[in-house]
C-alpha positions as CSV (number, residue, x, y, z in Angstrom):
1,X,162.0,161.0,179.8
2,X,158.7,162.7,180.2
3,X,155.3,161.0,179.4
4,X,153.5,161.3,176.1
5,X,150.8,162.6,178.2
6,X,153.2,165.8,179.7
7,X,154.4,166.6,176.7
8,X,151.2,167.5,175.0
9,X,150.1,169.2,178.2
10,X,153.1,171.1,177.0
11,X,151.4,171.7,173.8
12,X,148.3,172.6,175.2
13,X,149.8,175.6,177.1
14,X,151.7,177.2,174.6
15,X,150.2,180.7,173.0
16,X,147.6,181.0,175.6
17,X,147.1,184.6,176.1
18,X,144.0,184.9,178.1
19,X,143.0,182.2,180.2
20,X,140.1,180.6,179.3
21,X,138.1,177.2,179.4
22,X,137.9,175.4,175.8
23,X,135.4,173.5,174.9
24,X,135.9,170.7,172.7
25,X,133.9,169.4,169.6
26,X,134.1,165.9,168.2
27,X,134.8,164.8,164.8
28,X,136.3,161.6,163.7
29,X,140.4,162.1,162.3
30,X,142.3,159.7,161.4
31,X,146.4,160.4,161.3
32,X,148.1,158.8,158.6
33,X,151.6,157.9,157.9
34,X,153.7,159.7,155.5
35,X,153.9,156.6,153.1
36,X,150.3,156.9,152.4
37,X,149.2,158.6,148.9
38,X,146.5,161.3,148.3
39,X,143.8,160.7,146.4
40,X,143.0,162.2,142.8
41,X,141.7,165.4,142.9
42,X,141.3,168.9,140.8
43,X,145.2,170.5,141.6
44,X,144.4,174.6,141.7
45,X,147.7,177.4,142.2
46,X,146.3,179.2,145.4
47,X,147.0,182.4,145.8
48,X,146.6,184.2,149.2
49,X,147.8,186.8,151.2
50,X,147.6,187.0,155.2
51,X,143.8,188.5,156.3
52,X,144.8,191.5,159.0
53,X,141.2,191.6,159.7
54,X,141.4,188.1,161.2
55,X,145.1,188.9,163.0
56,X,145.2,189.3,166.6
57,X,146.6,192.6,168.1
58,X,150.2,190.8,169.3
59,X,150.3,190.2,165.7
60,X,151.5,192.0,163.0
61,X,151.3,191.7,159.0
62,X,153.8,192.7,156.6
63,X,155.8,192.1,153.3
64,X,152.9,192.7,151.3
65,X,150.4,190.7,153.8
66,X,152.4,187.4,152.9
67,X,154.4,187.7,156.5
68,X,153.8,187.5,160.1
69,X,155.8,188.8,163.1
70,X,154.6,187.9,166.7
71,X,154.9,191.2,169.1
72,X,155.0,190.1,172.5
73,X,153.3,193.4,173.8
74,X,151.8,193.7,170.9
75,X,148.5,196.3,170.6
76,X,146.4,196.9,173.1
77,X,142.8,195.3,172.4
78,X,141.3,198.5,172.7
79,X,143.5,200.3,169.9
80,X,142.4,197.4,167.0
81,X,139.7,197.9,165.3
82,X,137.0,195.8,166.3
83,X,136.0,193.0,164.2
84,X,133.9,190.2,164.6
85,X,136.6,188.1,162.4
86,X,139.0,188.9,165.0
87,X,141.2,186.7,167.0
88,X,140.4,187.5,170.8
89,X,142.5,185.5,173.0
90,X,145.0,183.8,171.1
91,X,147.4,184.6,167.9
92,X,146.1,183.2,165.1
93,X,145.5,184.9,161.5
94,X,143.9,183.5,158.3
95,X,145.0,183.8,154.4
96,X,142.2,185.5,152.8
97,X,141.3,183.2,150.2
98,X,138.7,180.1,151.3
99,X,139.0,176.7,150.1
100,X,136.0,174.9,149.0
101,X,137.4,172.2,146.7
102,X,140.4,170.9,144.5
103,X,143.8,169.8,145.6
104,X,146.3,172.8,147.0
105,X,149.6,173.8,148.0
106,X,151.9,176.5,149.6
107,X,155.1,176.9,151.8
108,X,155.8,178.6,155.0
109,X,159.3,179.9,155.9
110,X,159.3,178.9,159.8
111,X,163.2,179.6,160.3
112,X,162.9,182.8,162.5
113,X,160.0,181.0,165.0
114,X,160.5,178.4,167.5
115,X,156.8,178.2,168.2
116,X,154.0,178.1,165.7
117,X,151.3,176.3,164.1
118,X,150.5,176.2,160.4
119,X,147.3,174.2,158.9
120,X,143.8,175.0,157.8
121,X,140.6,175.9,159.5
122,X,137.1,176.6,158.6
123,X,136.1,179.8,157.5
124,X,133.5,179.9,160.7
125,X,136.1,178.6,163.3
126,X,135.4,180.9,166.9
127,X,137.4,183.4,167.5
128,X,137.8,182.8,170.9
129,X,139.5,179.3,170.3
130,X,143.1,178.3,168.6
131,X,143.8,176.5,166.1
132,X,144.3,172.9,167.3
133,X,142.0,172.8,169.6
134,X,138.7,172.8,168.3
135,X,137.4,169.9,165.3
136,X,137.3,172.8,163.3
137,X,140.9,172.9,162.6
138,X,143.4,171.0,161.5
139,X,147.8,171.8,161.7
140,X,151.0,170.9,162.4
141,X,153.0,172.6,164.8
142,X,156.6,173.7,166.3
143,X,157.0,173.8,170.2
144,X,159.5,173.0,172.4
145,X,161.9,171.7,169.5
146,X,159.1,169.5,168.4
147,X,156.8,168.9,165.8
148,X,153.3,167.6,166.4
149,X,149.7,167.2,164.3
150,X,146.8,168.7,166.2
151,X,143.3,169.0,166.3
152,X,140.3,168.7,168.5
153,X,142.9,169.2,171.7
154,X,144.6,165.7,170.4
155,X,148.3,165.6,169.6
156,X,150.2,163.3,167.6
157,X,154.1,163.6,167.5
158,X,155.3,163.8,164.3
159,X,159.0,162.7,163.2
160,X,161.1,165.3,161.8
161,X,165.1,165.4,162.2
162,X,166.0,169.2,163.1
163,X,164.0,171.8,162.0
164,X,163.7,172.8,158.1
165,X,164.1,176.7,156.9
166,X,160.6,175.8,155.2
167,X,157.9,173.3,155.1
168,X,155.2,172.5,152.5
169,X,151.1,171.9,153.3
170,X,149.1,170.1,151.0
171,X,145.2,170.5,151.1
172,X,143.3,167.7,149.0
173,X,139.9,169.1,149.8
174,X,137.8,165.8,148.4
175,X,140.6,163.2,149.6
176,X,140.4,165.2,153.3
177,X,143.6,165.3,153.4
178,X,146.5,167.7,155.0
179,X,149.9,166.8,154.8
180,X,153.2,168.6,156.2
181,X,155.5,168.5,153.1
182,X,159.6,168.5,152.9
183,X,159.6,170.6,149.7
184,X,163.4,170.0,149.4
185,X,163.2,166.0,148.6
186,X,160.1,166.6,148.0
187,X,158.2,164.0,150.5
188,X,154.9,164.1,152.5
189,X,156.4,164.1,156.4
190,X,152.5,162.9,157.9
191,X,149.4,163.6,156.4
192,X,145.9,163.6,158.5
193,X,143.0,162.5,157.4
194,X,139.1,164.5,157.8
195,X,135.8,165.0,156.3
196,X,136.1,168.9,155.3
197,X,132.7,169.9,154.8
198,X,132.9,173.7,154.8
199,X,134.9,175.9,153.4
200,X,138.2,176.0,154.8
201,X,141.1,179.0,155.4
202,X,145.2,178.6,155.4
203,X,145.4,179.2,158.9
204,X,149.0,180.1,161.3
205,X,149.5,180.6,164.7
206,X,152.3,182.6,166.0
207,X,154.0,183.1,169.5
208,X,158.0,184.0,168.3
209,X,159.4,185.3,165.8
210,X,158.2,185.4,162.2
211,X,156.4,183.8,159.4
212,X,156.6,184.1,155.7
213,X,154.1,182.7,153.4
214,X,154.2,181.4,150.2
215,X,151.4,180.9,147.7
216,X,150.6,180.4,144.0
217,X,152.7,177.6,143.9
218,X,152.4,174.2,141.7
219,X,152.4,171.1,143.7
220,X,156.5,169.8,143.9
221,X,157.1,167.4,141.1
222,X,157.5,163.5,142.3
223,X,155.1,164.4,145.8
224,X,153.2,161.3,144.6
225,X,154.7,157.9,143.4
């Protein structure tokens, strides 16, 4: 059985498209187990569709900006228009809408990708950087039948049997709190734990397949005991 310590180099490789050193900022996060419960705060309906300003060229938005398909070609840089939102070296994409405060909650349909990352990052994250691997973002992610919690470069294996159709996250800005939700029981899977103190993005990473967003959505009934 391979090392804790291979597998997330595993992690660590997948996506790259340019090669490139990352540099690494350092915030305390604490991981939590799923038993733990959020905090109290404001609940909001978020509504948000995918930002193709932020989208990087091997990606490409469609069903009324609310999905995602990775092209493994993809664009060439050249032919995008250029924009200092931009994802340069790896493919990522924002939601549009930024997150300042209250409690919030959406699904992703991750059925038709083997390999992606769905979370939250700060509005200001680099461009040049993906999300995991910088203190300025926070997800869970898919890779190599998988699941993990990421940030700063750090992962943290995460217990799921099989993979789901769809997953739930849960943003409690004030509690800083993200949790990866099983919207069919409904139960928090693992939750991590921050100090958000800028404004924050829904934020995906995509290197096969597709991914569908879903926002607007209440909070699933009997998520908190």
């Amino acid at each position: 059985m391979a090392s804790s310590r291979n597998i997330a180099r595993g992690y660590l490789l997948v996506g790259r498209t340019v090669t490139r050193t990352l540099s690494t900022q350092h915030r305390q996060t604490t991981y939590l187990p799923a038993r733990r419960l959020f905090a109290t705060s404001t609940r909001n309906s978020l509504q948000f569709r995918l930002d193709e300003r932020t989208a990087h060229s091997s990606l490409d938005i469609f069903k009324k900006d609310t999905g995602v398909i990775y092209r493994m070609l993809g664009l060439d840089p050249s032919h995008v228009q250029t924009n200092p939102e931009r994802f340069r070296d790896w493919a990522v994409v924002f939601g549009d809408e930024k997150i300042s405060s209250g409690r919030h909650y959406w699904e992703v349909t991750v059925k038709k990708s083997q390999e992606f990352r769905v979370g939250v990052a700060e509005e200001l994250m680099s461009r040049d950087d993906c999300v995991g691997t910088s203190s300025s973002s926070w997800v869970f992610g898919y890779a190599q039948r998988k699941w993990f919690a990421m940030t700063k470069n750090k992962i943290v294996p995460v217990s799921l049997v099989g993979k789901p159709d769809r997953v739930g996250i849960l943003l409690d800005f004030e509690a800083g709190l993200l949790g990866l939700v099983d919207p069919e029981r409904p139960r928090i899977i693992h939750a991590m734990s921050s100090q958000f103190k800028t404004p924050l993005c829904p934020a995906f990473g995509l290197w096969d397949g597709e991914l569908i967003t879903h926002s607007g959505m209440d909070e699933p009934q009997g998520l908190k005991r």
